[in-house]
mmCIF file of the N, C-alpha and C atoms, coordinates in Angstrom:
data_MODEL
# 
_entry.id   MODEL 
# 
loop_
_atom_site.group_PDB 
_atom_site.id 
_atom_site.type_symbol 
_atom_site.label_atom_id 
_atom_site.label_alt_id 
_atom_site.label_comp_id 
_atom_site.label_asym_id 
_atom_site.label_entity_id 
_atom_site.label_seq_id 
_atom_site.pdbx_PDB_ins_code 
_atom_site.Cartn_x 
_atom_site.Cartn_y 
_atom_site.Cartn_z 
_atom_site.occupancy 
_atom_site.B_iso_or_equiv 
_atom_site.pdbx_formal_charge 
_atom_site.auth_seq_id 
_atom_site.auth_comp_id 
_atom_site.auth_asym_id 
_atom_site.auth_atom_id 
_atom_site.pdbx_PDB_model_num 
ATOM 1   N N  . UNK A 1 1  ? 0.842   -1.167  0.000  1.00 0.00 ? 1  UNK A N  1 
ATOM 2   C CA . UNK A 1 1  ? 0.000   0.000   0.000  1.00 0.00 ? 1  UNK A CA 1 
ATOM 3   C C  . UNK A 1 1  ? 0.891   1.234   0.000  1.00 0.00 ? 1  UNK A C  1 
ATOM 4   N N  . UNK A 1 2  ? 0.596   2.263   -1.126 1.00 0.00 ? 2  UNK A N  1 
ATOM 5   C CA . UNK A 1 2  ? 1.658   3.686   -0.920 1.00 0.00 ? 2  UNK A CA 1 
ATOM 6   C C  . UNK A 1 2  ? 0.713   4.521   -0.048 1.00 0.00 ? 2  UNK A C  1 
ATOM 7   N N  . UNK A 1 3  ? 2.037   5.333   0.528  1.00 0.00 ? 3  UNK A N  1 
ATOM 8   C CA . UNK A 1 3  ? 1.345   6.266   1.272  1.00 0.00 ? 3  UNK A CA 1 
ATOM 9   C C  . UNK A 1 3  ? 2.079   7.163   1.061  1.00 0.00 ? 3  UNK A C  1 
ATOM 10  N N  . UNK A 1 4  ? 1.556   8.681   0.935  1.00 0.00 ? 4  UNK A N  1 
ATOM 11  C CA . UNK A 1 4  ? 2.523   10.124  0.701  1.00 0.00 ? 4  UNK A CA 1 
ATOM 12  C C  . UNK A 1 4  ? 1.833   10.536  1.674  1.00 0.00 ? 4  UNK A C  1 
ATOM 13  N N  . UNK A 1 5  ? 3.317   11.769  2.380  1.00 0.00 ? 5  UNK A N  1 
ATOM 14  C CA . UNK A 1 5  ? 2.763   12.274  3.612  1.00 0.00 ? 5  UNK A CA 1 
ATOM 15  C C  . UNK A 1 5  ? 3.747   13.597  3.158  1.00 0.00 ? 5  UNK A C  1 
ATOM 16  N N  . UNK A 1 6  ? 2.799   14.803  2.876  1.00 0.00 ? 6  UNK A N  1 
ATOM 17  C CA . UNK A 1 6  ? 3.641   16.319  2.702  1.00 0.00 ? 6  UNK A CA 1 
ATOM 18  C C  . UNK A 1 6  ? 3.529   17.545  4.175  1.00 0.00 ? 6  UNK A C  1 
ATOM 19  N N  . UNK A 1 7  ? 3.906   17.508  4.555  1.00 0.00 ? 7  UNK A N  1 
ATOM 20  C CA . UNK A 1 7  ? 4.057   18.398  5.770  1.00 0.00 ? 7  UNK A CA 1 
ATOM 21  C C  . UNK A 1 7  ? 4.812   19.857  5.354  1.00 0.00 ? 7  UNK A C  1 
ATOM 22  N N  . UNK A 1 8  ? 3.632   20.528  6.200  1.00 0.00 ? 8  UNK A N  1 
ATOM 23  C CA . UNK A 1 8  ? 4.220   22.449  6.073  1.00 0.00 ? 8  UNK A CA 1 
ATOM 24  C C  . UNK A 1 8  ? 3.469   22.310  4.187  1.00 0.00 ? 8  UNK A C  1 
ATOM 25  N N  . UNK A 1 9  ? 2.244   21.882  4.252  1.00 0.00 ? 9  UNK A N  1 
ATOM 26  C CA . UNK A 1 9  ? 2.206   22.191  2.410  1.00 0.00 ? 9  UNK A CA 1 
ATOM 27  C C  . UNK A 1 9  ? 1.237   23.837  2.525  1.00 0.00 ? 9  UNK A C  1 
ATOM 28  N N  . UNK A 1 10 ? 1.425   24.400  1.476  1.00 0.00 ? 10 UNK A N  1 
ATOM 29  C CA . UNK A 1 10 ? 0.231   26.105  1.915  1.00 0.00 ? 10 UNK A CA 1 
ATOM 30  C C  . UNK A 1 10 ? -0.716  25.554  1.299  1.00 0.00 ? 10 UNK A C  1 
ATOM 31  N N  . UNK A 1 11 ? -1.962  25.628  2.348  1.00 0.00 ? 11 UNK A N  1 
ATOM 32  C CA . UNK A 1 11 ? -3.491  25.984  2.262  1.00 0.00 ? 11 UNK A CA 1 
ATOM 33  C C  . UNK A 1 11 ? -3.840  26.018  1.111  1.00 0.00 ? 11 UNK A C  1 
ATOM 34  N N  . UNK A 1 12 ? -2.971  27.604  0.267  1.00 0.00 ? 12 UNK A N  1 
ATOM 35  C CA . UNK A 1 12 ? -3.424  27.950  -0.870 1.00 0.00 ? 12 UNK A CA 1 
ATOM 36  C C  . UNK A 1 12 ? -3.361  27.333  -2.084 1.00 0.00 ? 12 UNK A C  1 
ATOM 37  N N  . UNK A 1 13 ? -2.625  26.126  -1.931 1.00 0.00 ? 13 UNK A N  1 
ATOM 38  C CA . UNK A 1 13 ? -2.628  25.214  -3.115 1.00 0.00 ? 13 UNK A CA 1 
ATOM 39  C C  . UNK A 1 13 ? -3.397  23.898  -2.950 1.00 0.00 ? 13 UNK A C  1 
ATOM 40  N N  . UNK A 1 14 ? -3.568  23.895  -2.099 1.00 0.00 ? 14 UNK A N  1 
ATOM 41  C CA . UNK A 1 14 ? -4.730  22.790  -1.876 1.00 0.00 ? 14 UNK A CA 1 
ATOM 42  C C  . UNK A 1 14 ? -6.247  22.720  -2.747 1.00 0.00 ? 14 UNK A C  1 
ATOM 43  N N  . UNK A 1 15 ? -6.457  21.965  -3.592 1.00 0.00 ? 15 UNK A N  1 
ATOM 44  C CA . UNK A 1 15 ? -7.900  21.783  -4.268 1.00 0.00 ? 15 UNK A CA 1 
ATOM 45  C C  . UNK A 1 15 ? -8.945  22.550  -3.386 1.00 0.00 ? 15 UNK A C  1 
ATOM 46  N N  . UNK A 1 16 ? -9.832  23.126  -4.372 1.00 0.00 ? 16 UNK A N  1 
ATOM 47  C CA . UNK A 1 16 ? -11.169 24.370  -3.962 1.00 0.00 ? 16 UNK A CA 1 
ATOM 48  C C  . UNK A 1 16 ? -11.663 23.700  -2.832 1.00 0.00 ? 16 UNK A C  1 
ATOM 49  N N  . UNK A 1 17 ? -11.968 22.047  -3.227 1.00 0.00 ? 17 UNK A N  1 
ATOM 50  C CA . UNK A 1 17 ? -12.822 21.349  -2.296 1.00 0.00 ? 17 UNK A CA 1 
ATOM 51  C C  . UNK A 1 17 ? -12.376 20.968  -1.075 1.00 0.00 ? 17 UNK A C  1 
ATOM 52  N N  . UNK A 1 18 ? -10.791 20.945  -0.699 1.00 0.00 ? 18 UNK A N  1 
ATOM 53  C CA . UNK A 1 18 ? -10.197 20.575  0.352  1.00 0.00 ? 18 UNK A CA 1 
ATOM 54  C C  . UNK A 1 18 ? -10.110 22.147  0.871  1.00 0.00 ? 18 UNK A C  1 
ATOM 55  N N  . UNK A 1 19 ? -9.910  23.005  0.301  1.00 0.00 ? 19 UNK A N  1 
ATOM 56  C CA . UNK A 1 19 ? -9.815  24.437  1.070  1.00 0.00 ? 19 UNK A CA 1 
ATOM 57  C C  . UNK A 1 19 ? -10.720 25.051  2.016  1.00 0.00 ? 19 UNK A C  1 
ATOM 58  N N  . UNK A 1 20 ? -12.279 24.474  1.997  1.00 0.00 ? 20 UNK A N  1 
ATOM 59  C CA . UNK A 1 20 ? -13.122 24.844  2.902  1.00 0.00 ? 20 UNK A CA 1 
ATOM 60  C C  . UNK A 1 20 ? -13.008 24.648  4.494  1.00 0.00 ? 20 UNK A C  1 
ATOM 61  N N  . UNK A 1 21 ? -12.963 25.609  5.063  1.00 0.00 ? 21 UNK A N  1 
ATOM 62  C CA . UNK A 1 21 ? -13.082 26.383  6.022  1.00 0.00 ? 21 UNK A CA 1 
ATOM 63  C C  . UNK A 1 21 ? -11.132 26.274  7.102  1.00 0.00 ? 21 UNK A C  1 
ATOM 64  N N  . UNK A 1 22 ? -9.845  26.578  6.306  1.00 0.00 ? 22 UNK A N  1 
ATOM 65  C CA . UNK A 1 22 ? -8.943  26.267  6.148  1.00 0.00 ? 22 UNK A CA 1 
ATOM 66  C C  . UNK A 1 22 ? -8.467  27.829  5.676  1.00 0.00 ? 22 UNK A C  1 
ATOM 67  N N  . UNK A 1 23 ? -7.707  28.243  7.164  1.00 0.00 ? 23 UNK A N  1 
ATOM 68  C CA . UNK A 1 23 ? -7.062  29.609  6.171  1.00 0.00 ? 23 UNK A CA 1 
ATOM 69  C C  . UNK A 1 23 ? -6.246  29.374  4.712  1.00 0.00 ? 23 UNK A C  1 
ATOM 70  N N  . UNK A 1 24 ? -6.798  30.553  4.493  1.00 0.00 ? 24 UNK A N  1 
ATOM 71  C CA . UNK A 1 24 ? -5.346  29.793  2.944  1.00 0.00 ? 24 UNK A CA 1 
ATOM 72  C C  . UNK A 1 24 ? -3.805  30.452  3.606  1.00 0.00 ? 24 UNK A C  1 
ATOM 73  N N  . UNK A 1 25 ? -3.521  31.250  4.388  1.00 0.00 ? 25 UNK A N  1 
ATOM 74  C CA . UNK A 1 25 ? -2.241  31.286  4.973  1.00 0.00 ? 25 UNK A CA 1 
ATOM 75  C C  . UNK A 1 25 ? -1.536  30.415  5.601  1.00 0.00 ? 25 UNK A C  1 
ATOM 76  N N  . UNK A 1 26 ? -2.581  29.535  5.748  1.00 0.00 ? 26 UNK A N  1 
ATOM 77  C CA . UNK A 1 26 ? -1.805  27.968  6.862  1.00 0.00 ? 26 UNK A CA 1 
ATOM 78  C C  . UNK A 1 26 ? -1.231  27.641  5.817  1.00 0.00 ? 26 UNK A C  1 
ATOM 79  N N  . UNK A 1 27 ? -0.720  26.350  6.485  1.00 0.00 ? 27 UNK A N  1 
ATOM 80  C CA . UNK A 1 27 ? 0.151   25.654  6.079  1.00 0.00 ? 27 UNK A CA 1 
ATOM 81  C C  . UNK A 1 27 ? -0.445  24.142  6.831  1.00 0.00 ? 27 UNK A C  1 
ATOM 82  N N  . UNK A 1 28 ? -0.436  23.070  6.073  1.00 0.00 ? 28 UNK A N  1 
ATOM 83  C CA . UNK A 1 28 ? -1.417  22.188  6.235  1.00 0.00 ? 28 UNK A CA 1 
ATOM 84  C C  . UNK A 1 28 ? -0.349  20.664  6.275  1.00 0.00 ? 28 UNK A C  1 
ATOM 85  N N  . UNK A 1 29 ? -1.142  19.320  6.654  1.00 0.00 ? 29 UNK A N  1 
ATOM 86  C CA . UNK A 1 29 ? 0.337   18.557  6.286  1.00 0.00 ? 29 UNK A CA 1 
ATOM 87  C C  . UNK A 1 29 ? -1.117  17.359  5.552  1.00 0.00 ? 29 UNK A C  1 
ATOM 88  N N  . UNK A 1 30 ? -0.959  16.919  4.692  1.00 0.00 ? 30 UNK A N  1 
ATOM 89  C CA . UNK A 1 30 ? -1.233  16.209  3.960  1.00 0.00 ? 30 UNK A CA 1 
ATOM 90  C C  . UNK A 1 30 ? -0.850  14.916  4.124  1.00 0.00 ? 30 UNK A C  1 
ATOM 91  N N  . UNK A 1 31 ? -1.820  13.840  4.201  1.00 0.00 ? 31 UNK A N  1 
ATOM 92  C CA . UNK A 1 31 ? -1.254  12.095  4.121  1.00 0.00 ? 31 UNK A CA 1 
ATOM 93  C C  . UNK A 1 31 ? -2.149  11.565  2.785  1.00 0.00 ? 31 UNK A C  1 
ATOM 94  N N  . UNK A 1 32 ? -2.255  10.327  2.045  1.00 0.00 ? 32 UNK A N  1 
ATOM 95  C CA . UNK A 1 32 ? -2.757  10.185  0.791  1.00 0.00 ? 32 UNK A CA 1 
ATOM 96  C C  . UNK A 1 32 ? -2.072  8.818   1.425  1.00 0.00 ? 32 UNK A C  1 
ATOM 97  N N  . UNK A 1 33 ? -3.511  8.324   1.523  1.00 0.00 ? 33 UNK A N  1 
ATOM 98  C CA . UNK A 1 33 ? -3.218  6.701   0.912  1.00 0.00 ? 33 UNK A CA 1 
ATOM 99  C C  . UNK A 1 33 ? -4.020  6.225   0.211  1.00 0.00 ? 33 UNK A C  1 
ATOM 100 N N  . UNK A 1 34 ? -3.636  4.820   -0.491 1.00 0.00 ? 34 UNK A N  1 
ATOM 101 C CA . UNK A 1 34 ? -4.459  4.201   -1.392 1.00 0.00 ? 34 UNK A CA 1 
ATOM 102 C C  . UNK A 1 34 ? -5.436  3.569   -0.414 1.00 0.00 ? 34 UNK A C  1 
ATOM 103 N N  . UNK A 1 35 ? -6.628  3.334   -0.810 1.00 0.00 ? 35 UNK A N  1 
ATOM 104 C CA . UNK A 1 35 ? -7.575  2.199   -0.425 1.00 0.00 ? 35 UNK A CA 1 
ATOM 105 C C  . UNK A 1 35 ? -7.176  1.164   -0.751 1.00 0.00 ? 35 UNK A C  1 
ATOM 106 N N  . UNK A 1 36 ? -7.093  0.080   0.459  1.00 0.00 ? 36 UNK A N  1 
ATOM 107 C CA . UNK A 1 36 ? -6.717  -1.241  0.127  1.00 0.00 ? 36 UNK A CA 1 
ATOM 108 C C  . UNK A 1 36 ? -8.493  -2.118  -0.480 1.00 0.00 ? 36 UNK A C  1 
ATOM 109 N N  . UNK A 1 37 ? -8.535  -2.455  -1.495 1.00 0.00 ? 37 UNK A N  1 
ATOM 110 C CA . UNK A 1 37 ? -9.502  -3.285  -2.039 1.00 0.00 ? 37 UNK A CA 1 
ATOM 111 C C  . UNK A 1 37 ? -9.381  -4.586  -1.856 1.00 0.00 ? 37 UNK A C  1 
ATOM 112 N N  . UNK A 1 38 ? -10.203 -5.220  -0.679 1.00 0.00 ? 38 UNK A N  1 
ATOM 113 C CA . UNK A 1 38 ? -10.233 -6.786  -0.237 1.00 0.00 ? 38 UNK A CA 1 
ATOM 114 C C  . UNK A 1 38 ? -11.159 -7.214  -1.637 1.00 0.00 ? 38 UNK A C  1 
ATOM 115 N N  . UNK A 1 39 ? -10.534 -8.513  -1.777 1.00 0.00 ? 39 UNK A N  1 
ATOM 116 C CA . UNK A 1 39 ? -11.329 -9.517  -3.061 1.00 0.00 ? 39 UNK A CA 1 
ATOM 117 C C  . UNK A 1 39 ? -12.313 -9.825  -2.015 1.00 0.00 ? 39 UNK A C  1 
ATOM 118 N N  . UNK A 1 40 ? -13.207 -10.294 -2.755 1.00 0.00 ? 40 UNK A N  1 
ATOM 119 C CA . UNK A 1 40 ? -14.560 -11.306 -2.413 1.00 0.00 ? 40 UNK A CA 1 
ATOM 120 C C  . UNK A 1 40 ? -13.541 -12.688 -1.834 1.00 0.00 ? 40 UNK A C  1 
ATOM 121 N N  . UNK A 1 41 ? -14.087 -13.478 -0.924 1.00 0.00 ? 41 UNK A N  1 
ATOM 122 C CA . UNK A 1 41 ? -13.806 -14.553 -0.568 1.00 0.00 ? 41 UNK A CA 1 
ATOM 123 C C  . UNK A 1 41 ? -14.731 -15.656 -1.819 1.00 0.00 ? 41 UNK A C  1 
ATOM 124 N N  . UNK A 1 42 ? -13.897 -16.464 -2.071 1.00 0.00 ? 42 UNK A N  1 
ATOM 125 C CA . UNK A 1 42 ? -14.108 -17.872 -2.903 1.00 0.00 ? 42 UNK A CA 1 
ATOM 126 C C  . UNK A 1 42 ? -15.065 -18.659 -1.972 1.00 0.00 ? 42 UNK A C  1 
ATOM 127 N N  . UNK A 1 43 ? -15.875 -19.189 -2.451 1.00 0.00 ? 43 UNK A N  1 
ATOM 128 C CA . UNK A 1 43 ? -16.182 -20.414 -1.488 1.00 0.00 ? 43 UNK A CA 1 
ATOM 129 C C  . UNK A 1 43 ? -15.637 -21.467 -0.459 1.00 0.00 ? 43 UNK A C  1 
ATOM 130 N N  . UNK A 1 44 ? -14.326 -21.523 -0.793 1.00 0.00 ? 44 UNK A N  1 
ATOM 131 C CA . UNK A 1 44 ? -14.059 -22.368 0.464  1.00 0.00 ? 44 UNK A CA 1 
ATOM 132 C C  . UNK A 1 44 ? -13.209 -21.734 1.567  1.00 0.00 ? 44 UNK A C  1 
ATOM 133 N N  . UNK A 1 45 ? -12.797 -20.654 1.040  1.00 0.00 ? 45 UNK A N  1 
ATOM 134 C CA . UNK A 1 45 ? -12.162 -19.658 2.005  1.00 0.00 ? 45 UNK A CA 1 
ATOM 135 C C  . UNK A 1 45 ? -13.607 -19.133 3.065  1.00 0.00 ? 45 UNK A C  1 
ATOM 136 N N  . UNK A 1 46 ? -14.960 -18.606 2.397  1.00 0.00 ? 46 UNK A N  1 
ATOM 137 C CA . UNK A 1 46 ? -15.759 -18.731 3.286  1.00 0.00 ? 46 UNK A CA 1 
ATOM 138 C C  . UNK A 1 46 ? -16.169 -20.036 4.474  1.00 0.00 ? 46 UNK A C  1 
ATOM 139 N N  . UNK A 1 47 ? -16.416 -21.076 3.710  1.00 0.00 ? 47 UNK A N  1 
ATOM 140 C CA . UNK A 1 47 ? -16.530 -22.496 4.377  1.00 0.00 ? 47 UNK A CA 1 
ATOM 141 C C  . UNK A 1 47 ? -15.599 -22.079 5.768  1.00 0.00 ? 47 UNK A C  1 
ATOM 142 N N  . UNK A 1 48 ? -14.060 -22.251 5.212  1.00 0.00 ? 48 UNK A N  1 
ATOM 143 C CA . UNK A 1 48 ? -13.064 -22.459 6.489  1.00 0.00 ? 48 UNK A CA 1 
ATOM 144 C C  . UNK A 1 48 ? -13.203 -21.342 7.379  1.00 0.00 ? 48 UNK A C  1 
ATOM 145 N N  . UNK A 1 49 ? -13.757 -19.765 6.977  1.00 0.00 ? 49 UNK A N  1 
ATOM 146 C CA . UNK A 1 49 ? -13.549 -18.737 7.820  1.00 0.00 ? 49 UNK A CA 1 
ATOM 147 C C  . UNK A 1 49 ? -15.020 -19.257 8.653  1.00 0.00 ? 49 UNK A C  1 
ATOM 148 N N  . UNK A 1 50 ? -15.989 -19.653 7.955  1.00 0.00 ? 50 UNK A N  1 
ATOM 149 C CA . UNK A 1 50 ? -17.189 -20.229 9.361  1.00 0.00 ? 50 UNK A CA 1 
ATOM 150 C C  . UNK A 1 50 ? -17.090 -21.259 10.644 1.00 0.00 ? 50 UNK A C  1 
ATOM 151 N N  . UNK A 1 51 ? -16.148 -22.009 9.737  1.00 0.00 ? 51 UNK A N  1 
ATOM 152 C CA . UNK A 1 51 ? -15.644 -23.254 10.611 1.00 0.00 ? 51 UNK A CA 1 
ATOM 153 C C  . UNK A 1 51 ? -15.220 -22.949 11.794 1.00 0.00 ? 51 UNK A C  1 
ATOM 154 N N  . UNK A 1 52 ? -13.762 -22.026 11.354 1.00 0.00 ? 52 UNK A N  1 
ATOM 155 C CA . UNK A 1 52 ? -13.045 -21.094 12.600 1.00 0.00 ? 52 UNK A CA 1 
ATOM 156 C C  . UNK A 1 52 ? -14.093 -20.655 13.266 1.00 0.00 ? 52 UNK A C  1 
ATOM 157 N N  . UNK A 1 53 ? -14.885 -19.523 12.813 1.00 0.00 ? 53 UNK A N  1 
ATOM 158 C CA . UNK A 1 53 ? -16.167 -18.758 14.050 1.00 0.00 ? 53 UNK A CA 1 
ATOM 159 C C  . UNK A 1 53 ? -16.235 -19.861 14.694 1.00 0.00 ? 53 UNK A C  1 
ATOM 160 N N  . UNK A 1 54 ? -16.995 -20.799 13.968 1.00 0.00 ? 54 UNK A N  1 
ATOM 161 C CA . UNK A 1 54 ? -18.178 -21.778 14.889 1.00 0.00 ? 54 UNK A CA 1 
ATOM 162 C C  . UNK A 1 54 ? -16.948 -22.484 16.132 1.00 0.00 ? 54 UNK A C  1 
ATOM 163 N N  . UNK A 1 55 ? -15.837 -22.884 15.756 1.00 0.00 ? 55 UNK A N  1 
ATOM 164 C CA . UNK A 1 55 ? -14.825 -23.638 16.685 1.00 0.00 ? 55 UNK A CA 1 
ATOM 165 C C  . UNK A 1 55 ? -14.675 -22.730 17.489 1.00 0.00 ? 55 UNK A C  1 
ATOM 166 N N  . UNK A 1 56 ? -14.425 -21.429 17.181 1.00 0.00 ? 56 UNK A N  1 
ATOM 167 C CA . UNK A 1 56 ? -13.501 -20.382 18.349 1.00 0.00 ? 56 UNK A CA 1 
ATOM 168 C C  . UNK A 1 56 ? -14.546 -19.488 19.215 1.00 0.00 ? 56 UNK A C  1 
ATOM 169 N N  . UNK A 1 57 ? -16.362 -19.984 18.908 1.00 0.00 ? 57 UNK A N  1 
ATOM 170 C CA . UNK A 1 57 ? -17.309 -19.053 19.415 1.00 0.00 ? 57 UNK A CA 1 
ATOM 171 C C  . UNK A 1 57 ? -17.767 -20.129 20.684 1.00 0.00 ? 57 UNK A C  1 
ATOM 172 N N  . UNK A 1 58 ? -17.793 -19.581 21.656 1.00 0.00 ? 58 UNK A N  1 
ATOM 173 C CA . UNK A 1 58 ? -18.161 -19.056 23.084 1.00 0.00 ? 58 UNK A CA 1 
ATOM 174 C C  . UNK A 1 58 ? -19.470 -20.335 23.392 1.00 0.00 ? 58 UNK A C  1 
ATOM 175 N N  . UNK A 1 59 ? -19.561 -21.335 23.561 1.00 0.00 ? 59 UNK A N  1 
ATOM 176 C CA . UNK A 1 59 ? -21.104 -21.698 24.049 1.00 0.00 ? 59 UNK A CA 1 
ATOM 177 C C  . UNK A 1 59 ? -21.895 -21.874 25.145 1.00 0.00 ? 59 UNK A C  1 
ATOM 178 N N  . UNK A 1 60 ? -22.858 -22.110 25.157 1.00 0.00 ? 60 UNK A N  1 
ATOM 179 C CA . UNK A 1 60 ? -24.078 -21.512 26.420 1.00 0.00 ? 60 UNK A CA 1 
ATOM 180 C C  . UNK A 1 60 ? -24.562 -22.748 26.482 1.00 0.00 ? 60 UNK A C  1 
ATOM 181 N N  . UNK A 1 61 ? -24.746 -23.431 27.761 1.00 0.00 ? 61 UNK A N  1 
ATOM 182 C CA . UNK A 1 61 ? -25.656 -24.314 28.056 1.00 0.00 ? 61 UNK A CA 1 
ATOM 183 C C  . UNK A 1 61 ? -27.107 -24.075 27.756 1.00 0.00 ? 61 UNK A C  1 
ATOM 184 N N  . UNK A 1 62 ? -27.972 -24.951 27.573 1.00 0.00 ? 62 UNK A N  1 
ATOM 185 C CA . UNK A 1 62 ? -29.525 -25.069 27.420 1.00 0.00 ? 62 UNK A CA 1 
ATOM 186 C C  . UNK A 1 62 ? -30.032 -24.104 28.000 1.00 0.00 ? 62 UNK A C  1 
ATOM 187 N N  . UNK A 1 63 ? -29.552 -24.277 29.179 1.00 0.00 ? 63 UNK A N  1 
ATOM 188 C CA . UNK A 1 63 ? -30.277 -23.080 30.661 1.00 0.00 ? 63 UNK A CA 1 
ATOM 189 C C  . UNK A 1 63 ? -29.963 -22.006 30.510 1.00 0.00 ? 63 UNK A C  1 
ATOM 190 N N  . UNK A 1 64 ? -28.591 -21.189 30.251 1.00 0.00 ? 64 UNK A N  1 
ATOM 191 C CA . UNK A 1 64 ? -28.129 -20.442 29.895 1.00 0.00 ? 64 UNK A CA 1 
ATOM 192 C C  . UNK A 1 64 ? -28.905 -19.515 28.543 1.00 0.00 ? 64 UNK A C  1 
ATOM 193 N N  . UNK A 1 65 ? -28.775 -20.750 27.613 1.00 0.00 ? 65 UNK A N  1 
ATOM 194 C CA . UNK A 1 65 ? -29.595 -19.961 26.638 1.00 0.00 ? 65 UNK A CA 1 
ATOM 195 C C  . UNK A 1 65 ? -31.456 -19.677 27.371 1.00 0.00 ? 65 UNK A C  1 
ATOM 196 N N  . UNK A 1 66 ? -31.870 -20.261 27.618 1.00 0.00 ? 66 UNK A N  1 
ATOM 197 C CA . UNK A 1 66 ? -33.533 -20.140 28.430 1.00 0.00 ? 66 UNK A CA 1 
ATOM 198 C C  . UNK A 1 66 ? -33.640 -18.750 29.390 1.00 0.00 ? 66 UNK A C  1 
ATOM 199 N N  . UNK A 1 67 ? -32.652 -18.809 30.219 1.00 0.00 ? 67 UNK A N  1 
ATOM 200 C CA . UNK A 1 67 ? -32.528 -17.659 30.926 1.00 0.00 ? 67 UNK A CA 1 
ATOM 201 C C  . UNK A 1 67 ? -32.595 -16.871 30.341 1.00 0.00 ? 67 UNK A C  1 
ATOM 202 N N  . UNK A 1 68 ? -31.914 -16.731 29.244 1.00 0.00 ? 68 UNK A N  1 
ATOM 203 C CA . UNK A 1 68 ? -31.111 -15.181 28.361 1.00 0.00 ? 68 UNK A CA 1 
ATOM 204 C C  . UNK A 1 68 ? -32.912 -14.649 27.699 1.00 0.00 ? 68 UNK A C  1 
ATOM 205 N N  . UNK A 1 69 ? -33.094 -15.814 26.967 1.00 0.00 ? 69 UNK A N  1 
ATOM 206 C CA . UNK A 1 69 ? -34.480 -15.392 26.903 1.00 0.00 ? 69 UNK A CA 1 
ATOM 207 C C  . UNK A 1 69 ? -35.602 -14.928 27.790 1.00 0.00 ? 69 UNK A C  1 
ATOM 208 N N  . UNK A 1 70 ? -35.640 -15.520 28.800 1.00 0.00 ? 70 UNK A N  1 
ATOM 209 C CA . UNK A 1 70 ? -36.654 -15.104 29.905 1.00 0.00 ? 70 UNK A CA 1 
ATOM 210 C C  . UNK A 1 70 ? -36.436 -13.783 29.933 1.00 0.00 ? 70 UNK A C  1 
ATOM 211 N N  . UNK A 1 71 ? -35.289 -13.333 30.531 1.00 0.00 ? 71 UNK A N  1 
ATOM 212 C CA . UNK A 1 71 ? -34.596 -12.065 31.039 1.00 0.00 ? 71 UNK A CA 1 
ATOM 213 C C  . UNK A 1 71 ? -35.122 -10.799 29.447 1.00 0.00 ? 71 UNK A C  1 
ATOM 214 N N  . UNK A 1 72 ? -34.490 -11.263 28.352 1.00 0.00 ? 72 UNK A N  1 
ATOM 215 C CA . UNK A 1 72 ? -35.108 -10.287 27.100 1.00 0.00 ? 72 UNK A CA 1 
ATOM 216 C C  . UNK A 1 72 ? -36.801 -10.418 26.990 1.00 0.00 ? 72 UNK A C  1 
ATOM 217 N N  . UNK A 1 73 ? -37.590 -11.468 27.517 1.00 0.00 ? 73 UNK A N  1 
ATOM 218 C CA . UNK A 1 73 ? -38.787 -11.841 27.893 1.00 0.00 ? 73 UNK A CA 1 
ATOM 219 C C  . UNK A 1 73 ? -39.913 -10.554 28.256 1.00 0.00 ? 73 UNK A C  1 
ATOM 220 N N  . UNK A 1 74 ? -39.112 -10.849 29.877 1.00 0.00 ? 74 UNK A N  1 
ATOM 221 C CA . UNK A 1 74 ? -39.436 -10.002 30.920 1.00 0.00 ? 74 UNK A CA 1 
ATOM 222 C C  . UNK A 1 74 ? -39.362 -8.507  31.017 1.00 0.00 ? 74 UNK A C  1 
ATOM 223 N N  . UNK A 1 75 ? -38.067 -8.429  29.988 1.00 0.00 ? 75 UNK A N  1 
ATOM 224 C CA . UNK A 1 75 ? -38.350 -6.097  29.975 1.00 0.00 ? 75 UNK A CA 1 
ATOM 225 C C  . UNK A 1 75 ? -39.569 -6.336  29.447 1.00 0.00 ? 75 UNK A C  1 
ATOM 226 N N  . UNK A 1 76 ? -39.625 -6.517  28.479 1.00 0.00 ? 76 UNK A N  1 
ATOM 227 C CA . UNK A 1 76 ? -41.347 -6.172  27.845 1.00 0.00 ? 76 UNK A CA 1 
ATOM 228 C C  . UNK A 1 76 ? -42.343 -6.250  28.664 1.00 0.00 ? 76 UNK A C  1 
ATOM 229 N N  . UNK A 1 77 ? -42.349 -6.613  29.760 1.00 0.00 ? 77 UNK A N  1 
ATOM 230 C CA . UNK A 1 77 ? -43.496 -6.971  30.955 1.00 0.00 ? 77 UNK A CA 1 
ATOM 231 C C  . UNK A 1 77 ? -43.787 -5.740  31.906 1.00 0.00 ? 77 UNK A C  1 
ATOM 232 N N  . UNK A 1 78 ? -42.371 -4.978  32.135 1.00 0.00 ? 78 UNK A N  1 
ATOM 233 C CA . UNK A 1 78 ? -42.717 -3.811  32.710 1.00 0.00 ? 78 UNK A CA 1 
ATOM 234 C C  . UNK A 1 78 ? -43.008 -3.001  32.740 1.00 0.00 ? 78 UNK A C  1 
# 
């Protein structure tokens, strides 16, 4: 990924649209990077990235889950 970084640049040369509300006597410092563009995942790169979630995610007993519900249940009651 490039990145340009101009420091001490004048205000006054800065594009109309970047000049708003920016003395033009300053002096400004400028960074510019590219956007990094992620590809779409392939199908099995998705597959394996679910796999991981599902292996590395957190689980709740029966009760645990029942409770959780009761409890989101019950605001509505008051």
């Amino acid at each position: 990924m490039n990145k340009i970084v101009l420091e001490h640049y004048p205000a006054s040369k800065l594009p109309q649209e970047l000049r708003e509300g920016i003395d033009l006597a300053a002096t400004v410092k400028i960074t510019v990077e590219e956007e990094a563009v992620r590809k779409p995942m392939n199908r099995e790169e998705l597959r394996n990235s679910l796999l991981t979630a599902r292996a590395k995610a957190k689980g709740v007993t029966l009760e645990e889950a029942v409770a959780r519900v009761r409890e989101l249940r019950d605001e509505w009651d008051d």
